[in-house]
C-alpha positions as CSV (number, residue, x, y, z in Angstrom):
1,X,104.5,67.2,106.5
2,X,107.9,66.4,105.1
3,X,108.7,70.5,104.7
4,X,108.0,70.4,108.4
5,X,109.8,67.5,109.1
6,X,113.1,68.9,107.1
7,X,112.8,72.2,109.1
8,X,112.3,71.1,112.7
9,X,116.0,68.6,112.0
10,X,117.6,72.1,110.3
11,X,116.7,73.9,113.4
12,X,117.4,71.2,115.5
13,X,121.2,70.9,113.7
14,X,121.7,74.4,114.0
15,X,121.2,74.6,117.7
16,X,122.9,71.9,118.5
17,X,126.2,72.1,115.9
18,X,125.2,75.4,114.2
19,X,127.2,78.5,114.3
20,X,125.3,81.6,115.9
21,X,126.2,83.9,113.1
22,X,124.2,81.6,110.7
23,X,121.6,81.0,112.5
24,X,121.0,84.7,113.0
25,X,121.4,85.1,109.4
26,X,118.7,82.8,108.7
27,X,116.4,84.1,111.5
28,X,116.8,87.7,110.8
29,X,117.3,87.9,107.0
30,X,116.4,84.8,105.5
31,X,112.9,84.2,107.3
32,X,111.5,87.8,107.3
33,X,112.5,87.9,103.5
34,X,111.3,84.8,102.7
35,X,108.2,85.6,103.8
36,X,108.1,89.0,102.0
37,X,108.5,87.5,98.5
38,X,105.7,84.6,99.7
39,X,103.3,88.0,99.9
40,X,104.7,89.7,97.5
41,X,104.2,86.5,94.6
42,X,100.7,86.0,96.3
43,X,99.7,89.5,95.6
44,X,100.9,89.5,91.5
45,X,99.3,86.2,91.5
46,X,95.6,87.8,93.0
47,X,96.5,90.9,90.6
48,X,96.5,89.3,87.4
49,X,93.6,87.3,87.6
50,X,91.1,90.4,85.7
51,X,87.7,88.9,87.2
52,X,88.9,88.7,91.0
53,X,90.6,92.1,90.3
54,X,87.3,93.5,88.7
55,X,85.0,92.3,91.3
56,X,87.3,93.5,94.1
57,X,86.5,96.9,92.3
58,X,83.0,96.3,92.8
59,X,82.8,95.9,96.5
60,X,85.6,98.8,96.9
61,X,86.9,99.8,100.5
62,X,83.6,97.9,102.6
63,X,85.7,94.5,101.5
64,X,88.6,95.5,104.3
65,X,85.8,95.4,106.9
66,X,85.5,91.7,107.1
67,X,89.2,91.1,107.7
68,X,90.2,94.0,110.3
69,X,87.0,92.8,112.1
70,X,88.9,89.1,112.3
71,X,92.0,91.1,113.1
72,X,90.7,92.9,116.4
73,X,88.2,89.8,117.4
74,X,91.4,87.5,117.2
75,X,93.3,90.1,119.2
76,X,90.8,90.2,121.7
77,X,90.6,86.7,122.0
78,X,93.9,86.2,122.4
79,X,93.9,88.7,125.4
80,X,90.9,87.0,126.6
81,X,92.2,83.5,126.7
82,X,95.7,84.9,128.4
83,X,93.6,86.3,130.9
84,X,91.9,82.8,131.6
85,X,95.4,81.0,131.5
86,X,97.2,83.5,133.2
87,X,99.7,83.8,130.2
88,X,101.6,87.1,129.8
89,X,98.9,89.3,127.7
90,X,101.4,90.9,125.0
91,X,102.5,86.9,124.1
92,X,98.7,85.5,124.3
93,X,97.4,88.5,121.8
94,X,101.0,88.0,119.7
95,X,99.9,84.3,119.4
96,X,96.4,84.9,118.0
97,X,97.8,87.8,115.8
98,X,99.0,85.2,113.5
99,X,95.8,84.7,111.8
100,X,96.2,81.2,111.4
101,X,99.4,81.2,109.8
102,X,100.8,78.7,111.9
103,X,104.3,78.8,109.6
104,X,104.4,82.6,110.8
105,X,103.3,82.8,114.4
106,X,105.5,79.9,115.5
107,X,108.8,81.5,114.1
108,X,107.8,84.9,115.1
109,X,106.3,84.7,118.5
110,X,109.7,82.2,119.2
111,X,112.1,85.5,118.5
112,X,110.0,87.5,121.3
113,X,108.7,85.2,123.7
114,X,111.0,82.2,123.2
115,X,110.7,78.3,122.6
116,X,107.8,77.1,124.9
117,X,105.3,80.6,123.4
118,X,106.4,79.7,119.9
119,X,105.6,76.6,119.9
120,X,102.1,77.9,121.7
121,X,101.7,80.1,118.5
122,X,102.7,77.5,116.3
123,X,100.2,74.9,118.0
124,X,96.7,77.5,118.5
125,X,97.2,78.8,114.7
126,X,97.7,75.2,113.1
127,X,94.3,74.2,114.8
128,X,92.5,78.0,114.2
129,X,93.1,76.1,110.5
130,X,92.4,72.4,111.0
131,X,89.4,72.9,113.2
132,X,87.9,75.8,110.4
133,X,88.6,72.8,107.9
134,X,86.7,70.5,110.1
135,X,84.0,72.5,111.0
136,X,83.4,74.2,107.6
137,X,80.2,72.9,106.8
138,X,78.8,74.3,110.2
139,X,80.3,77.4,109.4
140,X,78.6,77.9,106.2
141,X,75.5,77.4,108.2
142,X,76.3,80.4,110.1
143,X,77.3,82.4,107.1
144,X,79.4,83.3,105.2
145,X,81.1,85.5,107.7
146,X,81.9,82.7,110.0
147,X,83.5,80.6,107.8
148,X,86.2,83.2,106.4
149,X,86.5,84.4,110.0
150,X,87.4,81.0,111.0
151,X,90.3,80.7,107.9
152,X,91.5,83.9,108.8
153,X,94.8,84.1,106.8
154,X,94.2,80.6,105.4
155,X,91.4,82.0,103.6
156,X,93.0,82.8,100.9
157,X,95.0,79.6,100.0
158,X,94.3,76.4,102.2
159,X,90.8,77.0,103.5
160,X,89.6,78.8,100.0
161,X,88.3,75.8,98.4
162,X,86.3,74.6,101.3
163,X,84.9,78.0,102.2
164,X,83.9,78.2,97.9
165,X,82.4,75.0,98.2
166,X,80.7,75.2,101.2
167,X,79.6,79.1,101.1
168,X,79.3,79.6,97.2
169,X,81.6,81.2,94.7
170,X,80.4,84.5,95.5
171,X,82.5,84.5,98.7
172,X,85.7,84.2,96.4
173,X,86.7,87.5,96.6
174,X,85.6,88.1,100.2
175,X,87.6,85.7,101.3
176,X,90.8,85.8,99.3
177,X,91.1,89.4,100.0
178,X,90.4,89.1,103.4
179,X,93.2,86.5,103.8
180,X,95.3,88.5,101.9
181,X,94.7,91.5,103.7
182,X,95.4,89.7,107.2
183,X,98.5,87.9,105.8
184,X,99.8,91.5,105.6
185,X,99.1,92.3,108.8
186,X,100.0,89.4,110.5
187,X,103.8,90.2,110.6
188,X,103.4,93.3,111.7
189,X,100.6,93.0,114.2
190,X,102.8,90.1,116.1
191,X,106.0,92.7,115.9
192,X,103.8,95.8,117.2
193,X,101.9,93.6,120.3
194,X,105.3,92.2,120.6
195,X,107.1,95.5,121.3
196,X,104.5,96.6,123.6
């Protein structure tokens, strides 16, 4: 809470007494790099641990399934819910693209669609992962499925100890690499819908 705290009164500073040139510094460079060496350590970190790595191995290309399944239902929710709202289309699916990554839609869908559909993607993704955390033990019920479905990128770091408790370490991998996998795509699946 504090991390957001310290970066909603940076933001608000640099608007208000900030130079342009910085804050297009930070928005352009800083951000989108940021974020690449967040993926980047994530990845070594998944790499050297030699029993996810092995059992990755095991369940070979079928493990992507699972995660651009969530990819294209969250898509299609998203253009399904800006059809009930009467939201532009590109912005609602841009807002579900994140995944659940609130810290990334937010940001991301701001640069497109501006303030008030930013803070729609930051809002819709921060509940995708309070309401999975919530309603976790339901999910389990449901499967396995259900429950990394509802973590979508979360599934690999804030969600993964409630979907391991609640669905049984054999859903480790599954779910790490499935958050993994849409924490790739999350960037670039908000910039492509975006640039429709």
């Amino acid at each position: 809470m504090t991390a957001i705290t310290f970066g909603v009164l940076c933001g608000y500073l640099n608007n208000n007494f900030g130079n342009v040139v910085a804050g297009t510094f930070v928005s352009d460079y800083l951000f989108q790099g940021s974020l690449y060496v967040l993926l980047f350590v994530m990845g070594l970190s998944f790499g050297l641990d030699r029993k996810a790595t092995s059992e990755l191995k095991k369940a070979g290309p079928k493990v992507l399934v699972v995660p651009f399944a969530v990819a294209l239902g969250s898509i299609f929710g998203g253009l399904v819910g800006g059809l009930i709202l009467r939201l532009n289309l590109f912005a609602s699916m841009a807002v579900s693209a994140g995944y659940g990554w609130y810290t990334l839609a937010g940001p991301l869908v701001t640069q497109f669609y501006g303030t008030e559909l930013g803070a729609l993607g930051f809002a819709s993704n921060f509940l995708r992962e309070l309401l999975t955390i919530v309603l976790i033990s339901y999910l389990a019920r449901m499967g396995k499925y259900a429950a990394v479905a509802s973590g979508g990128a979360t599934a690999m770091d804030t969600t993964l100890p409630l979907i391991v408790r609640y669905c049984g370490s054999e859903t480790l991998v599954l779910a790490f690499s499935s958050g993994f996998v849409l924490s790739l795509l999350a960037p670039f699946t908000i910039i492509a819908v975006s640039m429709i």
